[in-house]
C-alpha positions, 0 to 999 in steps of 0.5 A: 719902082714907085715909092708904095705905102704898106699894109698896116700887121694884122695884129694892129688893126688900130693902125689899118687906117693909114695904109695902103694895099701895093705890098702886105706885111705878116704879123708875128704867128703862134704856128710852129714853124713861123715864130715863138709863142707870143702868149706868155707861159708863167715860171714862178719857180724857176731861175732869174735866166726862165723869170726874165725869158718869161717877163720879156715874153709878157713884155712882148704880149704887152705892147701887142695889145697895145698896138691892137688898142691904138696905143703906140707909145706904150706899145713901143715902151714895152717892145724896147724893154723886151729887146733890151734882154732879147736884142734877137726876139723876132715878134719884138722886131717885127712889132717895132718895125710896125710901129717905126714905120707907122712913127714915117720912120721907114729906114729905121723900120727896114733895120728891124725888118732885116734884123728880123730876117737875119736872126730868124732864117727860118720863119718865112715871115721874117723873110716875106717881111724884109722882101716887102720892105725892099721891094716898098723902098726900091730895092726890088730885085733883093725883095724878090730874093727874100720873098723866094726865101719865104716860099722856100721855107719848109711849112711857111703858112702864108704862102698867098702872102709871099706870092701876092708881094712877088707878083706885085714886085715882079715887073720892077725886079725885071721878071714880068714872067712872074707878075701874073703867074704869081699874082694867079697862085696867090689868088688860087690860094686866097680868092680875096687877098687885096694886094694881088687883086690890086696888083691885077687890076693895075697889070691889066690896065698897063696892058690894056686889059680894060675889062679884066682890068675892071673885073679885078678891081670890082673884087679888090673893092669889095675885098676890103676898105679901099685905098687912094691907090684903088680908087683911083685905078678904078677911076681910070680904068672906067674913063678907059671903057668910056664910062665917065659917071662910074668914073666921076663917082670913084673920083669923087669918092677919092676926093671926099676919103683922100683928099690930098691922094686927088691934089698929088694925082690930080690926072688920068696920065698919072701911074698908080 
């Protein structure tokens, strides 16, 4: 599986600028059942053990809305000062996962992510999360495990998510059974969710699918900011149907947004 770029949480839509749509990521949730509350509950009154769970929570809160401002190193200053008294605080190791990979630390993101999994084997996003990251770095058939775990947890809440990451893994997984039976659940469950719409547009235009091909990626495009990746299957594809000025416009727009995207792909011979 080619090395894929992620989808920046949506809980630092300040880091959305450098992501790509091929595997999405879930931000911590105040659900039951998905993760503790971030939002802290004051206890002036209680022991040091209830004064530290409730300063570790607003540590917590703290370098959320720092990432959210674009302002990483006091996001990671506080993250780290929450893991320091709660090392299993699975919104501070999903938040540190962000900001590692955001640091081109992808490795040490993945610790976190699989920290993450291990301490909470019951909150599905923890277990989507890690799956993304494996199946991101070449480890597609232990992504799909983790993503199946996410499906399976009781009450997950973004099972779209989940089922969007595993149609996108499928084909390197060895399961291309599963690439567009899940990729369509995902899309049943969330008509506009980017990475299976992406996923789509790429599996059709594999198969030579071009119209269809086309059909999805005119919804990927207008389902959120595109990425190199978008622009140019959508280039291909419209040089496939013969259409070169549609193709010539997604190109050139390829090359005034991502410039260095077009230089390290310069061709229709190159996969996406």
């Amino acid at each position: 599986m080619p090395r894929h770029s992620v989808i920046a949480l949506a809980v630092v839509l300040a880091l959305s600028s450098a992501a790509c749509s091929r595997m999405s990521f879930v931000k911590p949730s105040a659900k039951r059942g998905d993760s503790e509350q971030v939002a802290p509950r004051y206890d002036f009154r209680g022991t040091p053990q209830s004064r530290q769970r409730t300063e570790t929570r607003l540590q917590v809160a703290r370098g959320a809305q720092a990432l959210r401002n674009g302002d990483v190193d006091t996001a990671e200053r506080e993250l780290r000062a929450a893991l320091r008294h709660d090392p299993d605080n699975f919104n501070a190791l999903t938040l540190m996962a962000v900001i590692e990979s955001h640091r081109g630390r992808d490795a040490q993101a993945g610790e976190l992510y699989a920290r993450a999994a291990s301490t909470a084997p019951h909150i599905g996003g923890a277990q989507e999360n890690y799956g993304a990251w494996l199946c991101a770095n070449g480890r597609p058939a232990e992504g799909m495990t983790y993503l199946d775990r996410a499906l399976a947890t009781p009450g997950y809440s973004e099972p779209a998510g989940a089922l969007a990451n595993a149609g996108a893994c499928a084909e390197a997984a060895g399961q291309p059974d599963r690439i567009e039976r899940d990729l369509r659940a995902a899309l049943r469950l969330q008509p506009a969710n980017a990475v299976a719409l992406s996923a789509m547009a790429q599996y059709k235009y594999r198969r030579g699918n071009y119209l269809e091909a086309r059909a999805f990626s005119e919804r990927r495009l207008a389902a959120a900011p595109p990425t190199a990746d978008v622009l140019l299957i959508a280039s291909q594809i419209e040089d496939r149907l013969g259409d070169r000025a549609a193709a010539e416009r997604y190109r050139r727009r390829l090359g005034r947004e991502f410039p260095q995207a077009l230089s390290a792909q310069p061709g229709e011979s190159s996969r996406p």
